[in-house]
PQR file of N, CA, C, O and H, with PARSE charges and radii, in Angstrom:
ATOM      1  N   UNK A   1       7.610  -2.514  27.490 -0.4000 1.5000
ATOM      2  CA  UNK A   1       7.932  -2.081  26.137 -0.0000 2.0000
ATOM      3  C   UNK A   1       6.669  -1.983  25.274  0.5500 1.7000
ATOM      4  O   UNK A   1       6.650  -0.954  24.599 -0.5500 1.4000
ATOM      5  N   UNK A   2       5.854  -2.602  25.155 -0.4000 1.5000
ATOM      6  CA  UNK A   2       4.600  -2.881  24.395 -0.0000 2.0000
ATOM      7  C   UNK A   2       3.823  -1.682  25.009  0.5500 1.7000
ATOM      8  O   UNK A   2       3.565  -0.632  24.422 -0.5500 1.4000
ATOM      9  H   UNK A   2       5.870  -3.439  25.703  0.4000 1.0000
ATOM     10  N   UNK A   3       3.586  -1.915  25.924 -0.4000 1.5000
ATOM     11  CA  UNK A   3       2.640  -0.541  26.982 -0.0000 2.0000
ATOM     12  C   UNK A   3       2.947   0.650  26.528  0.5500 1.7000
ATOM     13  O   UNK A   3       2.060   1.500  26.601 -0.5500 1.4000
ATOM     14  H   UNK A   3       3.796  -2.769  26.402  0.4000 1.0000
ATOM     15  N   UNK A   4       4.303   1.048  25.929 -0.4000 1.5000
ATOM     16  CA  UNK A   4       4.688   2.332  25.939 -0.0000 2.0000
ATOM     17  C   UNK A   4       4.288   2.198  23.854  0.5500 1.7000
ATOM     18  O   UNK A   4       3.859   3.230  23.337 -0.5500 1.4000
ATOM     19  H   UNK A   4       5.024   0.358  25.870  0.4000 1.0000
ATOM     20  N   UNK A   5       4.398   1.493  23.339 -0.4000 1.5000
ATOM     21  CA  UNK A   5       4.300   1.366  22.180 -0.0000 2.0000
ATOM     22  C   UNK A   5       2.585   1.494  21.843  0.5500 1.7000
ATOM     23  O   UNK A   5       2.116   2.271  21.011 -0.5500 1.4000
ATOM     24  H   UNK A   5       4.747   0.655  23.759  0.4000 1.0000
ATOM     25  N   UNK A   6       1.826   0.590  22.655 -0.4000 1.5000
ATOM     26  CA  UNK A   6       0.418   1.168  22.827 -0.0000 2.0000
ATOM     27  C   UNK A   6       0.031   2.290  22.888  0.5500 1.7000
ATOM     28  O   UNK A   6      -0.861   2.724  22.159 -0.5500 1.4000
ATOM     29  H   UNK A   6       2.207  -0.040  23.331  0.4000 1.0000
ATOM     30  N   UNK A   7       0.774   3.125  23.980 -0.4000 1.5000
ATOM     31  CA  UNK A   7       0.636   4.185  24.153 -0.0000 2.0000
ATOM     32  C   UNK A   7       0.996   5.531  22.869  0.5500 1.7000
ATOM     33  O   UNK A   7       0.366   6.530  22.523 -0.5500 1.4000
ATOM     34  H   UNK A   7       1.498   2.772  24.573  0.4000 1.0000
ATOM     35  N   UNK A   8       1.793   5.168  22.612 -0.4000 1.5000
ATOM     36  CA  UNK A   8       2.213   5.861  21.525 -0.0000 2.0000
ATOM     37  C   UNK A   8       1.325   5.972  19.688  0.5500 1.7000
ATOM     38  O   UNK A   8       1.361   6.830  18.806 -0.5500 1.4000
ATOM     39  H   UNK A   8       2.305   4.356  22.893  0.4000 1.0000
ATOM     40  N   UNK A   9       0.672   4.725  19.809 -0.4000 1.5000
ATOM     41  CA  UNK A   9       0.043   4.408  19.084 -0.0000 2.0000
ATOM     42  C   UNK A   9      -1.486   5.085  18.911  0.5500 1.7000
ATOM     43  O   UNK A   9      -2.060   5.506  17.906 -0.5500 1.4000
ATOM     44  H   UNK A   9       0.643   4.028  20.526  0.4000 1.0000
ATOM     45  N   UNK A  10      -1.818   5.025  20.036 -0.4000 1.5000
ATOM     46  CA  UNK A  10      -2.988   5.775  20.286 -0.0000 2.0000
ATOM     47  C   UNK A  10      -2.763   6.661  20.382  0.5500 1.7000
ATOM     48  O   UNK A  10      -3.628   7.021  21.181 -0.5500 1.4000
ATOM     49  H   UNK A  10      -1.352   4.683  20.852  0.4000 1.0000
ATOM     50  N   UNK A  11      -1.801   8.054  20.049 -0.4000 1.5000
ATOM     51  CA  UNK A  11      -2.184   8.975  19.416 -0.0000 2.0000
ATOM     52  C   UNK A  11      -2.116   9.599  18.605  0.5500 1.7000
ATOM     53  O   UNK A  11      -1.926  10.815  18.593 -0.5500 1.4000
ATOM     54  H   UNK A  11      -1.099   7.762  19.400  0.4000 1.0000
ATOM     55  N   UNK A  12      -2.362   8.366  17.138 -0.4000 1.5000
ATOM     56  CA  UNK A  12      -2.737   8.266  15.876 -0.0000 2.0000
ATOM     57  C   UNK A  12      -4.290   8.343  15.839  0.5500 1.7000
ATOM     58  O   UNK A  12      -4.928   7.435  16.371 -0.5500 1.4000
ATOM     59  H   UNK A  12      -2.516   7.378  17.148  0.4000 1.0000
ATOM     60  N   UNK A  13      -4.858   9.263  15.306 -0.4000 1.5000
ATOM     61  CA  UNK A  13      -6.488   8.919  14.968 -0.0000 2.0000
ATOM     62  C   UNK A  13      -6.398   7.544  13.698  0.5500 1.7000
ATOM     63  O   UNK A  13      -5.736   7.212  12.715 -0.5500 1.4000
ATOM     64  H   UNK A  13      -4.340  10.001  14.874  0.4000 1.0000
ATOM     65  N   UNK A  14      -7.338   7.175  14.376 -0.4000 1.5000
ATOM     66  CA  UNK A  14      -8.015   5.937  13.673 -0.0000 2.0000
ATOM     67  C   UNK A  14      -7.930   5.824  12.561  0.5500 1.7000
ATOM     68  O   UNK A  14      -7.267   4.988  11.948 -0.5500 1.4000
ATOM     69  H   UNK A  14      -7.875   7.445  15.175  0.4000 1.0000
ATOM     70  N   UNK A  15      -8.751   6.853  12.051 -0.4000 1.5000
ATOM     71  CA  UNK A  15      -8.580   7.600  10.537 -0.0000 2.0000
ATOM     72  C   UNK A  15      -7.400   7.583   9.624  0.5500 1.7000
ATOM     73  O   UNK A  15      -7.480   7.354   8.417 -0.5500 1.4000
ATOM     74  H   UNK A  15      -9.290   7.532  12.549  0.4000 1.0000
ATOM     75  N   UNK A  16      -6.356   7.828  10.243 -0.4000 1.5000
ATOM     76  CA  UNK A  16      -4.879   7.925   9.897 -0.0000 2.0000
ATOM     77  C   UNK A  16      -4.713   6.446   9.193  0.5500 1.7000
ATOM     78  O   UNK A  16      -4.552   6.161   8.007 -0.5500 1.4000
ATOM     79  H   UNK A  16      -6.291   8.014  11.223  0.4000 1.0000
ATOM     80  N   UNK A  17      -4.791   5.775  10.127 -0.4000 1.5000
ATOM     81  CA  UNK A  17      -4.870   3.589   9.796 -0.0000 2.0000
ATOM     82  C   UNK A  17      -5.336   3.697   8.774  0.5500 1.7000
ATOM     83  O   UNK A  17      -4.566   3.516   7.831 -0.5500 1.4000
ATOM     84  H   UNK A  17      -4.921   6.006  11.091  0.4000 1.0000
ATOM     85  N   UNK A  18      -6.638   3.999   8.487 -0.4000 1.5000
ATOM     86  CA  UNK A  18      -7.577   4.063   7.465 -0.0000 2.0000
ATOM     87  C   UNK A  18      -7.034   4.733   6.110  0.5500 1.7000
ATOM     88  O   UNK A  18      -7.245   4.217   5.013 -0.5500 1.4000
ATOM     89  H   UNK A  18      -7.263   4.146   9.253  0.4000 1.0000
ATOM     90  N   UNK A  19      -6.417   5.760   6.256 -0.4000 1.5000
ATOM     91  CA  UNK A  19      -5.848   5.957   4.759 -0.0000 2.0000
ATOM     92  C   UNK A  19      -4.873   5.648   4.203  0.5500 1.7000
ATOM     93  O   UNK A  19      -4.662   5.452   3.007 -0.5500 1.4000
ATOM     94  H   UNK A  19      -6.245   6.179   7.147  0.4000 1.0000
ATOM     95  N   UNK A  20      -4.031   5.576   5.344 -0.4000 1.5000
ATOM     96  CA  UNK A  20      -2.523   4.850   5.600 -0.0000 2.0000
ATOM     97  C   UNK A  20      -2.682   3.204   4.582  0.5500 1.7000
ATOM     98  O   UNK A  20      -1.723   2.769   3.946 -0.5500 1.4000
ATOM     99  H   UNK A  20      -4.203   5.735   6.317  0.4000 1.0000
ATOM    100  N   UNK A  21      -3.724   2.664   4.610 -0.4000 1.5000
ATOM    101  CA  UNK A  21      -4.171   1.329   4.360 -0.0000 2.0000
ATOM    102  C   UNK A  21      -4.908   1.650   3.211  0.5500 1.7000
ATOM    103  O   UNK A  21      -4.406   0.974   2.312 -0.5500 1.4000
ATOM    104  H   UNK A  21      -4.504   3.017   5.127  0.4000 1.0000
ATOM    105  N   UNK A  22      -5.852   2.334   2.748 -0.4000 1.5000
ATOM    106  CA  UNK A  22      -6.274   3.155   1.501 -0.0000 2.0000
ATOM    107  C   UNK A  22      -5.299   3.328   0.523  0.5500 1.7000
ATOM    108  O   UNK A  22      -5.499   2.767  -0.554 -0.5500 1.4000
ATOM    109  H   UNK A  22      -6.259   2.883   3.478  0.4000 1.0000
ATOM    110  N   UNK A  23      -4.192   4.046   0.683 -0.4000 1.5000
ATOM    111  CA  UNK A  23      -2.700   4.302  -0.087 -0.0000 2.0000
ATOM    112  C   UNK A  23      -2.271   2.910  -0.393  0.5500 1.7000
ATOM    113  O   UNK A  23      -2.286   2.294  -1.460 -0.5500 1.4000
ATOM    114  H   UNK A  23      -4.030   4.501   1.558  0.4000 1.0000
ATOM    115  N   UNK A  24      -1.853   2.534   0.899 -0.4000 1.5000
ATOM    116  CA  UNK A  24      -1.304   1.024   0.337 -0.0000 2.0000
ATOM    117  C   UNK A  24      -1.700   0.001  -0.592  0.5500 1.7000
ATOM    118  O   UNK A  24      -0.892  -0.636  -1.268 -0.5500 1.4000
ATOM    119  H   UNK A  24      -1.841   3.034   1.765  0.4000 1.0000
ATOM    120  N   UNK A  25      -3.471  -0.218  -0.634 -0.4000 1.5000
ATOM    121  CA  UNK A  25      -3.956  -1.052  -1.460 -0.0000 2.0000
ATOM    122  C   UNK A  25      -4.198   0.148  -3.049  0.5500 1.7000
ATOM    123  O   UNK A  25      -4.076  -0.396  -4.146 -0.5500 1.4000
ATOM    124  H   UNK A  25      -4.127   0.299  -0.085  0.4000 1.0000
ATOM    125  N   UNK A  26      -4.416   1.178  -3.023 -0.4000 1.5000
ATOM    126  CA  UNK A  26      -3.689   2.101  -4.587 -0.0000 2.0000
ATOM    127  C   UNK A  26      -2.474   1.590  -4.707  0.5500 1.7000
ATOM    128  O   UNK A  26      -2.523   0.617  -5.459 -0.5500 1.4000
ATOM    129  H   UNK A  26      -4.515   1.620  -2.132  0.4000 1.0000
ATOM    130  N   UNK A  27      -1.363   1.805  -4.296 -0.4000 1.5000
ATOM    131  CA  UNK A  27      -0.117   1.118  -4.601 -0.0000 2.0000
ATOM    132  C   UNK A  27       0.074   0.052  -4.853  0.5500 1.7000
ATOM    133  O   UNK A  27       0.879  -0.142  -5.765 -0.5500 1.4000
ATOM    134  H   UNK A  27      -1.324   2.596  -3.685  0.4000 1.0000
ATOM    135  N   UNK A  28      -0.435  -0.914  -4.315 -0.4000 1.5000
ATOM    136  CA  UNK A  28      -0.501  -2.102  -4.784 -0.0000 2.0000
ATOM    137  C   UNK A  28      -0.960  -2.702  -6.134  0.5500 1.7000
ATOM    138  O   UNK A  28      -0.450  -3.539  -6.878 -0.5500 1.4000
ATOM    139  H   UNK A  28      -1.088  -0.756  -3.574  0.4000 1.0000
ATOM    140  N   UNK A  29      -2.330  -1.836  -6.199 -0.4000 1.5000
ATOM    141  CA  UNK A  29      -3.189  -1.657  -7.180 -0.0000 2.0000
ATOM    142  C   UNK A  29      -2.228  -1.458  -8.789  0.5500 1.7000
ATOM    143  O   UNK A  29      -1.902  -1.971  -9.860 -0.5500 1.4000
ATOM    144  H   UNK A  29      -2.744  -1.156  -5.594  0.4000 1.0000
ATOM    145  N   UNK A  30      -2.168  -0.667  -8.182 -0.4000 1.5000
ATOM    146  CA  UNK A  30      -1.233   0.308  -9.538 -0.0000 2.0000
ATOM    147  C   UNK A  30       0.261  -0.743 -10.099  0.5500 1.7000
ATOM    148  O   UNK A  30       0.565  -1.011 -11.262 -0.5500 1.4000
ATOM    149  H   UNK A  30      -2.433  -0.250  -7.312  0.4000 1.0000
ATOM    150  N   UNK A  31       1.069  -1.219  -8.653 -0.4000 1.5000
ATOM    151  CA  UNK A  31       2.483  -2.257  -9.090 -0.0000 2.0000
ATOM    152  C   UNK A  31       1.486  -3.332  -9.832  0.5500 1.7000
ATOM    153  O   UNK A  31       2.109  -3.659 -10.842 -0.5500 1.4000
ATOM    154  H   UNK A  31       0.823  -1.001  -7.708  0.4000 1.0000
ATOM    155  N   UNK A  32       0.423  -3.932  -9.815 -0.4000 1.5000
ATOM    156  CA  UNK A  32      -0.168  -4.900 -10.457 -0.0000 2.0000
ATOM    157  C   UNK A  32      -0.401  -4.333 -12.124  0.5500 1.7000
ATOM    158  O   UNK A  32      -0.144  -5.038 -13.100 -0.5500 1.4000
ATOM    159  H   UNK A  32      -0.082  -3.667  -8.994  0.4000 1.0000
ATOM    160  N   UNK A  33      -0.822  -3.221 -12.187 -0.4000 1.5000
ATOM    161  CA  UNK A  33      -1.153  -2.663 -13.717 -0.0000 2.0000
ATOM    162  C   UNK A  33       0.297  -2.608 -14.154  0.5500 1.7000
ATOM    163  O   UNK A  33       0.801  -3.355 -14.993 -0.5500 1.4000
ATOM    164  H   UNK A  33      -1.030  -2.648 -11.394  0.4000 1.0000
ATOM    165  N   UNK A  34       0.732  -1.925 -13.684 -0.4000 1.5000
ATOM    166  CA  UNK A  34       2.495  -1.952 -14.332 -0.0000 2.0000
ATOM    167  C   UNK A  34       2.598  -2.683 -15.061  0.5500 1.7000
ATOM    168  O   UNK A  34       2.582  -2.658 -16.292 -0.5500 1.4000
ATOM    169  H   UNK A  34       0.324  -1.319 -13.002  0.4000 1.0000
ATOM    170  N   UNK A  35       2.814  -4.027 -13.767 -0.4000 1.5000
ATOM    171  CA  UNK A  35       3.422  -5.148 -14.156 -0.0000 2.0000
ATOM    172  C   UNK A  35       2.798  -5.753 -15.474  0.5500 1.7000
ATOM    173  O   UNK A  35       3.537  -6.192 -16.356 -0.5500 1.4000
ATOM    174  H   UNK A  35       2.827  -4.048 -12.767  0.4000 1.0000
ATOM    175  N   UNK A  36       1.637  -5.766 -15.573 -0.4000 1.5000
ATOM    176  CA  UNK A  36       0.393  -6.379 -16.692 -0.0000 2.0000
ATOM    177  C   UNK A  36       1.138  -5.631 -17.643  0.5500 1.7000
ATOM    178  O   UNK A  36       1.769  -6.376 -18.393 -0.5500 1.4000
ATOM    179  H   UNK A  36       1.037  -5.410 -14.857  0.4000 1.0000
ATOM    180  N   UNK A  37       1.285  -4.427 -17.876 -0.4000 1.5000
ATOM    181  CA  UNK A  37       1.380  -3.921 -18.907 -0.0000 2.0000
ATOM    182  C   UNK A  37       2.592  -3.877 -19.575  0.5500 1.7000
ATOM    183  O   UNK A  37       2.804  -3.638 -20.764 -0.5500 1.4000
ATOM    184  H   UNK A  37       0.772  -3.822 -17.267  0.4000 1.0000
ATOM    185  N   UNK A  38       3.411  -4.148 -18.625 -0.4000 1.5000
ATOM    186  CA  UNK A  38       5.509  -3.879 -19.040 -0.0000 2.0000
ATOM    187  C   UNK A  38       5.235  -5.834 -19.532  0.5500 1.7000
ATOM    188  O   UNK A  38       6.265  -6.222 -20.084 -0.5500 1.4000
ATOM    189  H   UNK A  38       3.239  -4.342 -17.659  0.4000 1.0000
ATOM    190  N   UNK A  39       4.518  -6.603 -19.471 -0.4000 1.5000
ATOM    191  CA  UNK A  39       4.405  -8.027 -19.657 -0.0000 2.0000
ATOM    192  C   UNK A  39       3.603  -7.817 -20.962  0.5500 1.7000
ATOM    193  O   UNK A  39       4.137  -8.520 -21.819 -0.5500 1.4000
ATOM    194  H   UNK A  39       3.681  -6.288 -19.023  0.4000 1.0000
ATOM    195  N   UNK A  40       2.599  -7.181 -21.453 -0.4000 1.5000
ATOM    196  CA  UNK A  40       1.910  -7.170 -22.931 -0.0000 2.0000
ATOM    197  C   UNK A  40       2.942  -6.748 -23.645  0.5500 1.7000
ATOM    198  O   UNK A  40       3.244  -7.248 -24.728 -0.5500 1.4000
ATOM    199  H   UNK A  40       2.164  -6.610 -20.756  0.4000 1.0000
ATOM    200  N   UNK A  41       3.813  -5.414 -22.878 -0.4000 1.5000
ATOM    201  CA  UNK A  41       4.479  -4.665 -24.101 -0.0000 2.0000
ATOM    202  C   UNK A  41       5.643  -5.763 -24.663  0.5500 1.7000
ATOM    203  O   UNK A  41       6.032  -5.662 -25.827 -0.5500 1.4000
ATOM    204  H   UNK A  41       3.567  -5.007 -21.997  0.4000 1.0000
ATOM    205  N   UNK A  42       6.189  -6.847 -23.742 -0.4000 1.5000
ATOM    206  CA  UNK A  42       7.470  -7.768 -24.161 -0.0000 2.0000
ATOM    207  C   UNK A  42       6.738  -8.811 -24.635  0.5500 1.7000
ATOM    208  O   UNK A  42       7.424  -9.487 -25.401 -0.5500 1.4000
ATOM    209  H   UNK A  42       5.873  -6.928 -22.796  0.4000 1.0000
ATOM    210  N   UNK A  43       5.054  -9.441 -24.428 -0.4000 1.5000
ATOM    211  CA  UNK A  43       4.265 -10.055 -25.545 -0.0000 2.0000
ATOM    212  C   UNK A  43       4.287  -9.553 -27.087  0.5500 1.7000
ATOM    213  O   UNK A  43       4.411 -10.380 -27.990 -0.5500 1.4000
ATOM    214  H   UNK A  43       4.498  -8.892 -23.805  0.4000 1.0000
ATOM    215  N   UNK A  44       4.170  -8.248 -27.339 -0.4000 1.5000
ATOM    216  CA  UNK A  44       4.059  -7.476 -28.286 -0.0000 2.0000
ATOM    217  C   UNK A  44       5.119  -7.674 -29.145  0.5500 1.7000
ATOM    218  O   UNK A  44       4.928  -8.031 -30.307 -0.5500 1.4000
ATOM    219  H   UNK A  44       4.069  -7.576 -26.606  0.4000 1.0000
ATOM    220  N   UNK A  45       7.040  -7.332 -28.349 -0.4000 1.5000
ATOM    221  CA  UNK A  45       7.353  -7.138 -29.051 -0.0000 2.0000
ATOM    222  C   UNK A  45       8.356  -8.975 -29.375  0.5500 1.7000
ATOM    223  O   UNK A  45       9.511  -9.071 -29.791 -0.5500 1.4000
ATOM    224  H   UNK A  45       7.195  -7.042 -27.404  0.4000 1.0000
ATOM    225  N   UNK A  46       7.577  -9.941 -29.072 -0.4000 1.5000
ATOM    226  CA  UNK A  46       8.053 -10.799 -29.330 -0.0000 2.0000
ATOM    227  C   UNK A  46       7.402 -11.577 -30.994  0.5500 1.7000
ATOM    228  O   UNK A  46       7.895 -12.621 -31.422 -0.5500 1.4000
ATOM    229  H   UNK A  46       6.639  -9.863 -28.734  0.4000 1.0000
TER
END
């Protein structure tokens, strides 16, 4: 099962990982500003 999943895997270029993982930490990035900011605006309006 793994062997065939290896297999399958590798034929993703490398590269692919690499942006695939690029995107993810922007997204992440970005749910963190949100959050900061939807948290000042209910500071604000308290």
């Amino acid at each position: 099962m793994f062997q065939a999943l290896r297999q399958g895997l590798e034929r993703f270029p490398i590269t692919w990982n690499h942006v695939i993982d690029k995107e993810s930490l922007k997204i992440k990035t970005l749910e963190q500003v949100l959050i900061e900011k939807v948290c000042q605006l209910f500071r604000n309006l308290l």
